[in-house]
DRENDRENNU-934539 format. One line per field, with one value per residue: residue number from 0; residue in one letter; x, y, z of N, C-alpha, C in turn. Coordinates in nm, 3 decimals, m for minus. Example, Ala and Ser with C-alpha at 12.3 -4.5 7.8 and 13.67 -1.06 7.14 Angstrom:
<tilums>
i: c(0|1)
aa: c(a|s)
neast: c(1.319|1.285)
nnorth: c(m0.569|m0.225)
nup: c(0.780|0.708)
caeast: c(1.230|1.367)
canorth: c(m0.450|m0.106)
caup: c(0.780|0.714)
ceast: c(1.320|1.290)
cnorth: c(m0.330|0.003)
cup: c(0.780|0.787)
</tilums>
This chain:
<tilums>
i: c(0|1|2|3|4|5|6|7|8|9|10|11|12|13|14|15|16|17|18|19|20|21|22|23|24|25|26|27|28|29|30|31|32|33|34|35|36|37|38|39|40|41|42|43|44|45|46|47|48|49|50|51|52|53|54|55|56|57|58|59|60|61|62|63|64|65|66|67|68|69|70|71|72|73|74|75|76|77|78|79|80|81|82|83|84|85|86|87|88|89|90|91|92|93|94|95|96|97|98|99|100|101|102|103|104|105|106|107|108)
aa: c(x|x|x|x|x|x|x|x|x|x|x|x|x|x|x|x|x|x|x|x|x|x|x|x|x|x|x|x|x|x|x|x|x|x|x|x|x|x|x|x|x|x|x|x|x|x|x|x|x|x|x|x|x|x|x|x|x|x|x|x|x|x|x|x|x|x|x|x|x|x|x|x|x|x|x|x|x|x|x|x|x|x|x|x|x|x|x|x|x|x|x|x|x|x|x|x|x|x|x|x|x|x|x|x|x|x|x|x|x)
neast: c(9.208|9.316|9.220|8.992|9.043|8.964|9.131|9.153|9.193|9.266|9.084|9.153|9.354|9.155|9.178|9.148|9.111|8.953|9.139|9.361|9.401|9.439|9.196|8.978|8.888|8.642|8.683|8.889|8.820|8.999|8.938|9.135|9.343|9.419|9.551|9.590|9.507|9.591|9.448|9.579|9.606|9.439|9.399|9.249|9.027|9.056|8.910|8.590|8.549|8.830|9.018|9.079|8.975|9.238|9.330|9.545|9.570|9.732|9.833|9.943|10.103|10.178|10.469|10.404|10.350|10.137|10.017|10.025|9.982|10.150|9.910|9.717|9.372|9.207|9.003|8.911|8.735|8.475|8.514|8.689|9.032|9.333|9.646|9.976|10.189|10.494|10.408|10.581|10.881|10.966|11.170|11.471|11.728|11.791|11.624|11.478|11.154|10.965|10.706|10.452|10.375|10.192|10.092|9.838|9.564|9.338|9.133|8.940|8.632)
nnorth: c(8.104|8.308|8.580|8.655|8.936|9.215|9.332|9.639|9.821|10.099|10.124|10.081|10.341|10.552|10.845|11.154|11.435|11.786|11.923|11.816|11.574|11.266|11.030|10.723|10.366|10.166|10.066|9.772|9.489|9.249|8.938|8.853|8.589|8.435|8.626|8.785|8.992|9.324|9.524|9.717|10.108|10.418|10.758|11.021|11.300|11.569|11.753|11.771|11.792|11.909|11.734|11.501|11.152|10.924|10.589|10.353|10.013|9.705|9.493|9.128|8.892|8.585|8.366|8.508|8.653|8.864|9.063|9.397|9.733|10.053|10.277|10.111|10.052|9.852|9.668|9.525|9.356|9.469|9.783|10.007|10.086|10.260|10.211|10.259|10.356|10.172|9.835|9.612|9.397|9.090|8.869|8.650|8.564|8.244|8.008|8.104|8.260|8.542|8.710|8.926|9.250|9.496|9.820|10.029|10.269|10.493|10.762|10.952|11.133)
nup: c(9.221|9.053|8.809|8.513|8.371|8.159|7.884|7.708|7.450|7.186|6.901|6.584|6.392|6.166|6.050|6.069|6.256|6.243|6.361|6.324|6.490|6.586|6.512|6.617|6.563|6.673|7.052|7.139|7.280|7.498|7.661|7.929|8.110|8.452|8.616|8.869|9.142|9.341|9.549|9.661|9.753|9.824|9.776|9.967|9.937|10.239|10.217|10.107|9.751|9.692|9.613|9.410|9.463|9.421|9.307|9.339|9.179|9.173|8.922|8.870|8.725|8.702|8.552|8.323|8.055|7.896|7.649|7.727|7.707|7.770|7.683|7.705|7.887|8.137|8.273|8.560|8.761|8.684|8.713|8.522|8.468|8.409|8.246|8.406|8.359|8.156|8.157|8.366|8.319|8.527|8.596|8.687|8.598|8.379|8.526|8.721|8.660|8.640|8.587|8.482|8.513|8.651|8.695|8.781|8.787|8.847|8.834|9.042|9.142)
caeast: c(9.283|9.398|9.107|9.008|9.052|8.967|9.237|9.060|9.300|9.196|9.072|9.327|9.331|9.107|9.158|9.225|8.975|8.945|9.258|9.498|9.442|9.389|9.058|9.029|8.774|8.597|8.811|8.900|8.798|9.077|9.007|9.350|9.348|9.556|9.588|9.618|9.450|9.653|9.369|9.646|9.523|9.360|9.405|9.107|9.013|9.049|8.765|8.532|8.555|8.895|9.113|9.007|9.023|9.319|9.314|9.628|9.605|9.844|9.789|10.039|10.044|10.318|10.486|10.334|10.378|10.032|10.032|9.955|10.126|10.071|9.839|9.584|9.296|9.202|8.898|8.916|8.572|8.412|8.622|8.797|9.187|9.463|9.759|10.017|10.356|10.548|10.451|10.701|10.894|11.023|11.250|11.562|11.809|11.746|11.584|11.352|11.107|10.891|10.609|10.459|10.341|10.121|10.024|9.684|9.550|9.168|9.145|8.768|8.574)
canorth: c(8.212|8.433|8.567|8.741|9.078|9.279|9.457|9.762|9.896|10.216|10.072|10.153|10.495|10.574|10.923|11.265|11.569|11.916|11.965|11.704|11.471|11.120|10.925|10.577|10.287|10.138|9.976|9.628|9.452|9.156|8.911|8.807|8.514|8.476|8.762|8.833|9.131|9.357|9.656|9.882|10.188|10.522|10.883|11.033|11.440|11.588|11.832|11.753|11.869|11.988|11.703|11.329|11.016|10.817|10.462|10.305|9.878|9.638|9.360|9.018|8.744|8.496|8.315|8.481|8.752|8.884|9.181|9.498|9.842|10.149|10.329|10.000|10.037|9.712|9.641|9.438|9.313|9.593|9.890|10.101|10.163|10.316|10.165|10.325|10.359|10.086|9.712|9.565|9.200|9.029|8.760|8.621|8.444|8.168|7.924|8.158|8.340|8.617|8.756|9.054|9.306|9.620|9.920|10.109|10.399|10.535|10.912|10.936|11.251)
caup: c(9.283|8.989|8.790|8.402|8.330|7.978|7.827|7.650|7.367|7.110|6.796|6.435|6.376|6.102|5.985|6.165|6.273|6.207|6.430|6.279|6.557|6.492|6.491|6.627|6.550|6.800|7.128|7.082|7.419|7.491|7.820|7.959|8.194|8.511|8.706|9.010|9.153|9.443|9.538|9.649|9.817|9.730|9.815|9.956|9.995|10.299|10.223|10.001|9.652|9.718|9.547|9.351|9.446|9.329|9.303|9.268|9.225|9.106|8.820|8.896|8.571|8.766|8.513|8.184|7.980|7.797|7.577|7.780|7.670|7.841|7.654|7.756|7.994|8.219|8.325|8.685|8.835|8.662|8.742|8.425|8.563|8.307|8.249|8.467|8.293|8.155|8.270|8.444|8.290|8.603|8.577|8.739|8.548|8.272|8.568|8.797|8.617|8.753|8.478|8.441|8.675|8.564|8.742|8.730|8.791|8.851|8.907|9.042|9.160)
ceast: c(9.305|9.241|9.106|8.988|9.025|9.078|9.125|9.196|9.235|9.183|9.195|9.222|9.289|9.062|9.239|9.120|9.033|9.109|9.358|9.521|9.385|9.244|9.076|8.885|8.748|8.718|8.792|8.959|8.840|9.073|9.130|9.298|9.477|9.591|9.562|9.607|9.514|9.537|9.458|9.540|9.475|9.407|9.233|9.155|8.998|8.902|8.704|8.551|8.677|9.018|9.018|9.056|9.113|9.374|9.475|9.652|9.743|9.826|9.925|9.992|10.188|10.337|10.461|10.335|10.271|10.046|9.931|10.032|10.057|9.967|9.709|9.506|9.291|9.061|8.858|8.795|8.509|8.458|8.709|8.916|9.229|9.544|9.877|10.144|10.346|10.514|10.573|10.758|10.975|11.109|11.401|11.635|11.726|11.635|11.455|11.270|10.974|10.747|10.592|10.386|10.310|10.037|9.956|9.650|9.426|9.148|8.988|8.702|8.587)
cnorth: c(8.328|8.430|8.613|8.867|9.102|9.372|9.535|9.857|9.979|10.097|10.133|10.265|10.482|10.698|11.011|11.366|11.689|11.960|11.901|11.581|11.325|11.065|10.803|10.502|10.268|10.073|9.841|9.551|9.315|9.066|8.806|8.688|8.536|8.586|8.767|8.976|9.203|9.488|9.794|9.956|10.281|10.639|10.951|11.227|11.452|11.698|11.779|11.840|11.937|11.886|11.532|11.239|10.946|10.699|10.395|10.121|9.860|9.490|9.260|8.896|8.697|8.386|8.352|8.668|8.833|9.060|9.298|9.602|9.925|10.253|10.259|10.046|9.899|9.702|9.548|9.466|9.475|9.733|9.901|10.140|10.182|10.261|10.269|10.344|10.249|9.943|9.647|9.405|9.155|8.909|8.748|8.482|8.347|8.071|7.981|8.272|8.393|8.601|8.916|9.135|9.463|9.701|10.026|10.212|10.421|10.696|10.933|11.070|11.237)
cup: c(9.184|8.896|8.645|8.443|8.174|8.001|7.732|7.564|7.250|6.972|6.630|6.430|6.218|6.010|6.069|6.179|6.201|6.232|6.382|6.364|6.541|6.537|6.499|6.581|6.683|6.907|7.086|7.248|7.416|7.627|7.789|8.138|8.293|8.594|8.865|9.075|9.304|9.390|9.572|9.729|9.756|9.828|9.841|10.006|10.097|10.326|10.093|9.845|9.646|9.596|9.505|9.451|9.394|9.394|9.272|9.263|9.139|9.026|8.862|8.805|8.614|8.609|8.362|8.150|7.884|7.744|7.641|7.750|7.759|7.814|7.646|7.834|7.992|8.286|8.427|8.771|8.850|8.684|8.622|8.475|8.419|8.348|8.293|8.477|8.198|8.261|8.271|8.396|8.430|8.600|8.677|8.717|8.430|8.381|8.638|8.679|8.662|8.678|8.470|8.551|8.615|8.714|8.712|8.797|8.754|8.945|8.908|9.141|9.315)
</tilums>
């Protein structure tokens, strides 16, 4: 039922450019077991060429907590999404506990 995903996080910053802005190494591609995939809907243009596509799903890790921040991409059955704020810790109380709960984001032509 619940499936892998890659986490996709910037590699260590390794310098800075012309401009002062930083320089990363390569990404550092993490799969994460567990998930639970909600496709969510999408925004579509009314005229062509007039506005994107946006994708919005929803990641669900019941019970478990794996290291996702928001400056992560996700990679779900091939599909690049952005991490889409703050994921979410769920819980209730010392006895029920929820997990984690991450929303994505795919802005597409």
């Amino acid at each position: 039922m619940s499936e892998t995903v890659t986490r996709i996080r910037k590699g260590a910053q390794t310098g800075t450019d012309g401009f002062n802005q930083p320089i990363y190494g390569p990404d550092v591609e993490t799969d994460i077991d567990g998930a639970l995939f909600a496709p969510g809907g999408s925004s579509e243009p009314i005229e062509a060429g007039r506005a994107p596509v946006i994708t919005e799903p929803t990641l669900y890790f019941p019970d478990a907590r794996p290291d996702i921040a928001e400056d992560d991409r996700v990679r779900v059955r091939g599909v690049i999404y952005h991490v889409d704020g703050n994921p979410a810790d769920w819980h209730w109380g010392d006895d029920l506990d929820g997990g984690l709960v991450v929303t994505l984001r795919k802005v597409g032509g």
